[in-house]
C-alpha positions as CSV (number, residue, x, y, z in Angstrom):
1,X,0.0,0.0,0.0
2,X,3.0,2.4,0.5
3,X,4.0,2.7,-3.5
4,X,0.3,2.9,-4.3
5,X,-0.7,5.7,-1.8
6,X,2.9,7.7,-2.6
7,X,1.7,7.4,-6.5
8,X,-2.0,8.9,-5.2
9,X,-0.6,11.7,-3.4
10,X,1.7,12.5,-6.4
11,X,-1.5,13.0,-8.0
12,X,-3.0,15.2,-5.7
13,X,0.4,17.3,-4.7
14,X,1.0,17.8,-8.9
15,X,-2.4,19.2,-9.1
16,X,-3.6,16.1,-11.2
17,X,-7.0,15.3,-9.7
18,X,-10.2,17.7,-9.1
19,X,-11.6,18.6,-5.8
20,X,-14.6,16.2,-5.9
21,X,-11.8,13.3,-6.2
22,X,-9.9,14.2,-3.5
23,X,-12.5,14.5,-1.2
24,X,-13.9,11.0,-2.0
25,X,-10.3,9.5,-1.6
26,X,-9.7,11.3,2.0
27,X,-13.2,10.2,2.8
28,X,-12.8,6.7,1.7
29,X,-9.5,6.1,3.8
30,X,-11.6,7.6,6.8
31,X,-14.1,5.4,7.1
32,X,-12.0,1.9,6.7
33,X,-9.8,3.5,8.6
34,X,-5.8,4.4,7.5
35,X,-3.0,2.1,7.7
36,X,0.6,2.4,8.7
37,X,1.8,1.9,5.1
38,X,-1.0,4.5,3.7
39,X,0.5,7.1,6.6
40,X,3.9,6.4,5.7
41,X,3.0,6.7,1.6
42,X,1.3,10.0,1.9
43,X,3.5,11.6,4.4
44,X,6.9,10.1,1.6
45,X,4.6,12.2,-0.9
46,X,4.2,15.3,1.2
47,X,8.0,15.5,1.7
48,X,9.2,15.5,-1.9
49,X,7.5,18.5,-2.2
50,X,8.4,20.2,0.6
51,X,10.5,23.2,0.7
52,X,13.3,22.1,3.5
53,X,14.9,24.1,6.0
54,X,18.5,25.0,4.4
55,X,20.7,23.1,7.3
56,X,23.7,20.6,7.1
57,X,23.3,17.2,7.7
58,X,25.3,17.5,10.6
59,X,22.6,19.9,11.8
60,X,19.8,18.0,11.1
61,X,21.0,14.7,12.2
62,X,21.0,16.7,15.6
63,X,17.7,18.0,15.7
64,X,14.5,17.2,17.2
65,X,11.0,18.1,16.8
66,X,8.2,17.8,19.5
67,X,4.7,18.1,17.8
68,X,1.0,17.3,17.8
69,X,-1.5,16.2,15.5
70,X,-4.0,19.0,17.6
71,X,-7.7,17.7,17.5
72,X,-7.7,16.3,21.0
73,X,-10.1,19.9,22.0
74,X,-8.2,19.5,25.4
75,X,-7.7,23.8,24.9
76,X,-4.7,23.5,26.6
77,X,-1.9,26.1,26.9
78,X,0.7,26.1,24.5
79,X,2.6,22.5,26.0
80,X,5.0,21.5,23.0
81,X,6.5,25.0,22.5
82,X,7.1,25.9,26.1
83,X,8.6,22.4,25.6
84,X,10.5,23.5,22.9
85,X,12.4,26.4,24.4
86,X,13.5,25.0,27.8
87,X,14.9,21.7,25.4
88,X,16.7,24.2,23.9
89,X,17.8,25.4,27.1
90,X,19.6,22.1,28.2
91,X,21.2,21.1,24.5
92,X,18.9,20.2,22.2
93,X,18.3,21.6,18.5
94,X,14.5,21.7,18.2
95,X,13.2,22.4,14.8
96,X,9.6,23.0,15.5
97,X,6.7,22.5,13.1
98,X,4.0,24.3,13.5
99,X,1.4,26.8,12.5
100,X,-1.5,29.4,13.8
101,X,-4.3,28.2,15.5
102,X,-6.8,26.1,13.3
103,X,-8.7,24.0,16.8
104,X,-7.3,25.8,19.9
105,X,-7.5,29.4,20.8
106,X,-3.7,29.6,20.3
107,X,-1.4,28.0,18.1
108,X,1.7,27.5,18.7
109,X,3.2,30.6,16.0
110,X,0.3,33.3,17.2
111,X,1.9,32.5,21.3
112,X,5.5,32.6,19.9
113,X,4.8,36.4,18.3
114,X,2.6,36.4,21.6
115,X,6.1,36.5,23.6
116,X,8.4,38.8,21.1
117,X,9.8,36.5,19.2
118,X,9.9,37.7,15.3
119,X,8.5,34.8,12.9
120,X,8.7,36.9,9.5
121,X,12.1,35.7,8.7
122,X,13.5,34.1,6.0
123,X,14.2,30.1,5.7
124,X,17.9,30.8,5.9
125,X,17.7,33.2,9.0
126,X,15.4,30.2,10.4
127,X,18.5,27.9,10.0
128,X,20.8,30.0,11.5
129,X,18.7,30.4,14.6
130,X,18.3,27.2,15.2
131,X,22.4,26.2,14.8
132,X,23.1,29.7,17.2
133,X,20.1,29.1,19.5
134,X,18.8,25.6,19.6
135,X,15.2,26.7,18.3
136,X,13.8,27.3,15.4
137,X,10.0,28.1,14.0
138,X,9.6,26.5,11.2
139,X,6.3,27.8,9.9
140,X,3.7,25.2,7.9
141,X,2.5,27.4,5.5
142,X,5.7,28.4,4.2
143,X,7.2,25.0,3.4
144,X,4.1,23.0,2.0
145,X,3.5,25.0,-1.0
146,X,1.8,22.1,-2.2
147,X,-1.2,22.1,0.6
148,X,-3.0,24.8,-1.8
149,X,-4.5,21.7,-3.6
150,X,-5.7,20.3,-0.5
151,X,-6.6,22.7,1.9
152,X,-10.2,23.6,0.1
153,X,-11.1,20.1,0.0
154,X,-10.3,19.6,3.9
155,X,-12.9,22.6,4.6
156,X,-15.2,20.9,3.4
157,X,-14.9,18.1,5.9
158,X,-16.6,18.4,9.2
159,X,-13.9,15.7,10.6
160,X,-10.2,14.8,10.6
161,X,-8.9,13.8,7.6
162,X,-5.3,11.7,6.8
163,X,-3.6,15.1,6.6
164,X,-3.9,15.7,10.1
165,X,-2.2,12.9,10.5
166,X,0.9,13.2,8.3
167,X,1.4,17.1,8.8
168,X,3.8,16.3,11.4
169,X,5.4,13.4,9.9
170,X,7.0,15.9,7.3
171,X,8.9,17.9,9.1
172,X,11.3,20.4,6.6
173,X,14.2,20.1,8.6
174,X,13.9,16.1,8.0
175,X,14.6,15.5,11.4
176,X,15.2,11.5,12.4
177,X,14.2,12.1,16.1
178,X,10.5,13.2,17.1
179,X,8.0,12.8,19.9
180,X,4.7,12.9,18.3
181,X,1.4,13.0,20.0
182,X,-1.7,11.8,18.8
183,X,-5.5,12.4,20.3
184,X,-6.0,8.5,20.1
185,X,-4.2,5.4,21.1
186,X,-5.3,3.5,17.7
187,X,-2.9,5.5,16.0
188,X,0.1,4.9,18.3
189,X,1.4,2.0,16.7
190,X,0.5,3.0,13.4
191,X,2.3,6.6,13.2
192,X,5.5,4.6,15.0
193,X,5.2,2.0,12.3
194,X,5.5,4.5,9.9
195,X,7.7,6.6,11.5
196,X,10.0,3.5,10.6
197,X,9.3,2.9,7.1
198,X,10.3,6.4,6.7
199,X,13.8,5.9,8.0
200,X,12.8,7.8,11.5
201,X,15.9,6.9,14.0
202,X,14.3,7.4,17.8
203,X,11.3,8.4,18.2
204,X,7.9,8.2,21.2
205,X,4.9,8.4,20.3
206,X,1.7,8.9,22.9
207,X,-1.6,9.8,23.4
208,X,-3.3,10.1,26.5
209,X,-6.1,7.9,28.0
210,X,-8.2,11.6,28.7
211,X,-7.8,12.1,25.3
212,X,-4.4,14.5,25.0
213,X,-1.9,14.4,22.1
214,X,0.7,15.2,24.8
215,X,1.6,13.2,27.8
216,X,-0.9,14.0,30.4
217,X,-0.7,15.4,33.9
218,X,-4.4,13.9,34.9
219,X,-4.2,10.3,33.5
220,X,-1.6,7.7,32.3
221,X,-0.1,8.0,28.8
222,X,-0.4,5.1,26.4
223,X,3.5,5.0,24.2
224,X,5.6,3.3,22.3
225,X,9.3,4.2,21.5
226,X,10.9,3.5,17.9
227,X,14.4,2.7,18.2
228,X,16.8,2.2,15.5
229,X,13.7,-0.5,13.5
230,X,12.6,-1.5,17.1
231,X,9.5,-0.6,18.8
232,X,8.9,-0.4,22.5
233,X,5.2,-0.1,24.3
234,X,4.5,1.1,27.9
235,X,2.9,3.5,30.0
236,X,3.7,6.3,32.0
237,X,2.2,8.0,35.1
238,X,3.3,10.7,36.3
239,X,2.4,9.3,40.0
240,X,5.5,7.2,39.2
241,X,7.7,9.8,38.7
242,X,6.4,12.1,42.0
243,X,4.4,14.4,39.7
244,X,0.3,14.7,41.4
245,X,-2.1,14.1,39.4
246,X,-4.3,17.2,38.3
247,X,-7.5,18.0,36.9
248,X,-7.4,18.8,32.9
249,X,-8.7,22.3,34.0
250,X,-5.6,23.1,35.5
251,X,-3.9,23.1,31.8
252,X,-6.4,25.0,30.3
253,X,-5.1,28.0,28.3
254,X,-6.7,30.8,27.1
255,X,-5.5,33.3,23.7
256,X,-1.9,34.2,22.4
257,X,-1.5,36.7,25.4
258,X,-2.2,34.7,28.7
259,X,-0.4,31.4,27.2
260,X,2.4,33.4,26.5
261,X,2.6,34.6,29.9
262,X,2.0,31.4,31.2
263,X,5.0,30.1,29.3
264,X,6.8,32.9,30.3
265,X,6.1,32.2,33.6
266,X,7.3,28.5,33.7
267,X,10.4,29.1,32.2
268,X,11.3,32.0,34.4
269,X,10.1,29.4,37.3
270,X,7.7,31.1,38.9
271,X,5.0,28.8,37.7
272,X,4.7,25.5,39.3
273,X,2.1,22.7,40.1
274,X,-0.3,21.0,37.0
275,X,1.1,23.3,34.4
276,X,4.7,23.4,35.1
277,X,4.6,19.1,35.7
278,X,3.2,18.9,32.3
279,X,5.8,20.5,30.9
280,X,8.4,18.5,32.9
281,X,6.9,14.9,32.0
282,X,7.0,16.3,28.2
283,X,10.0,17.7,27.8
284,X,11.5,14.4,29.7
285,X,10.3,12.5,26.8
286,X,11.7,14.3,24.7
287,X,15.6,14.1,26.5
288,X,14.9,10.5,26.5
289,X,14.7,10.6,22.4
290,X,17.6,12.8,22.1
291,X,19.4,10.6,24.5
292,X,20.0,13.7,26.7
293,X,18.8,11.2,29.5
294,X,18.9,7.7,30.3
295,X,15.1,7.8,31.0
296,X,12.5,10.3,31.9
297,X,13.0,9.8,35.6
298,X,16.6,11.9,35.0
299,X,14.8,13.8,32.1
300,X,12.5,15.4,34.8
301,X,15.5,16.0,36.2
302,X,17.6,18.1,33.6
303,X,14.1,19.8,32.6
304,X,13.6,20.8,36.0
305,X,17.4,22.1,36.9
306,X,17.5,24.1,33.3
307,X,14.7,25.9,34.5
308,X,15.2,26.6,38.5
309,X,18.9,27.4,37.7
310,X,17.7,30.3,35.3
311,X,19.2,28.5,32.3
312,X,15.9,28.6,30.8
313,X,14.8,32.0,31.2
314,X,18.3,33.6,29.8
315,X,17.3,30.8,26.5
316,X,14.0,32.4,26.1
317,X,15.4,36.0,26.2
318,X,18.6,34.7,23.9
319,X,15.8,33.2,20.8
320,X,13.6,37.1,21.2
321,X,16.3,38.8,20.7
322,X,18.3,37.1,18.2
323,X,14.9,36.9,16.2
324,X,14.4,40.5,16.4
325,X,18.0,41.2,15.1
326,X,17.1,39.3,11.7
327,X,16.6,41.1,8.6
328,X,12.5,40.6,8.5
């Protein structure tokens, strides 16, 4: 099914089929339901026709992405980009994918300008942020030219579709290590599975049983690792690792403003109980697949030290103000 779904998606990225045809296609995968083959096909279409970040291999072979599928309508604060920053604040190069706000009241780019950091930059200044800071925004809209065919036909479709899916299987920096969440646990094994055929080094992929496309601070977190071809399920509570439990309200977020601040205010430390925990257990993960740490035990660890012992307020000040000295 891979070769026949990458020849499809051809079609559809060159243009080659009508609305009406895409629509029944998307629709038609829907309702049997996608395999890891068909997720891995489309999403090997979607990257030939990306436009990449301009790194070196040594560069990207470094870098890590920490993404969402979105569609879990948990309206949580911004998790994975807080994540983002305070990874880049204890050594990791995070290329994140990511757009404006299509399900939540923020996405991740409208809280990023939120904060001060300048987004209208060029691909090239992009790269060089993330080799002098560790972080870079790597902005959907600008690297998947080829969406323009697609995007009508997905409004017209009151549900998720496979591109949902595969959006963050395509990252333009080609990054080998991710953590990916998805809203479901049917799709864990699948996206890992896939994540494999498409030559993925380490990866962890969760979803929540409450529902989250994150690791969650009120329930245990289905996952499974990839690892060099192998794949690893488990669980993880956060009871096990000291964290408390808390209600989903606690990690509600609001616009582009207040998540800001709230990010602001965990990286700066002054934020702690649900929403700072959530942050630790994610950003663990994401050590873990970066081999930063042995496991996320110690990743809670490093997480937490970069951001008591300031090192992750002086990143977030470092990335707004290198941003703002790039030509716009």
């Amino acid at each position: 099914m891979f070769l026949e779904t990458k020849a499809k998606f051809d079609e559809i990225f060159q243009n080659r089929l009508e609305a009406d045809q895409i629509r029944e296609y998307f629709l038609e995968l829907y309702n049997r339901g996608e395999t890891a083959s068909e997720f891995a096909g489309a999403a090997s279409s979607m990257r030939d026709y990306v436009i990449p970040l301009p790194i070196d291999e040594e560069l990207r072979k470094k870098s890590i992405d920490i993404v969402g599928t979105g569609g879990d309508k948990s309206y949580s604060f911004n998790i994975s980009t807080t994540v983002s920053i305070l990874l880049a604040s204890a050594g990791c190069y995070v290329a994140k994918h990511g757009n404006r706000s299509v399900t939540s009241k923020s996405g991740s780019a409208d809280m990023l300008e939120a904060l001060g950091i300048n987004l209208n930059i060029s691909l090239e200044d992009s790269a060089k942020m993330l080799k002098d800071t560790g972080f870079a925004f790597m902005f959907a809209a600008n690297h998947h030219p080829a969406m323009k065919y697609i995007t009508p036909v997905r409004k017209t479709i009151d549900h998720r579709t496979i591109m949902n899916i595969i959006g963050p299987l395509c990252s333009p920096a080609g990054v080998e290590k991710i953590v990916l969440g998805v809203y479901s646990k049917e799709f864990i094994n699948k996206i890992a599975t896939a994540l494999d055929m498409l030559d993925c080094k380490r990866a962890m992929v969760v979803a929540s049983k409450d529902g989250m496309d994150e690791i969650s601070i009120s329930d245990i977190t289905y996952a499974s690792t990839l690892n060099n071809g192998k794949l690893n399920e488990f669980e993880i509570n956060p009871e096990n690792y000291g964290l408390k439990l808390a209600s989903k309200d606690d990690i509600v977020g609001e616009g582009p403003k207040e998540n800001a601040l709230i990010t602001k205010n965990i990286l700066e430390g002054k934020e702690l109980g649900a929403k700072l925990d959530i942050v630790l257990l994610n950003a663990a993960a994401a050590l873990f697949v970066d081999e930063k740490a042995r496991d996320i035990k110690e990743g809670i660890e490093i997480a937490r030290d970069a951001i008591f012992s300031g090192k992750s307020k002086k990143k977030l000040e470092e990335i707004i103000s290198f941003s703002k000295r790039l030509n716009s």
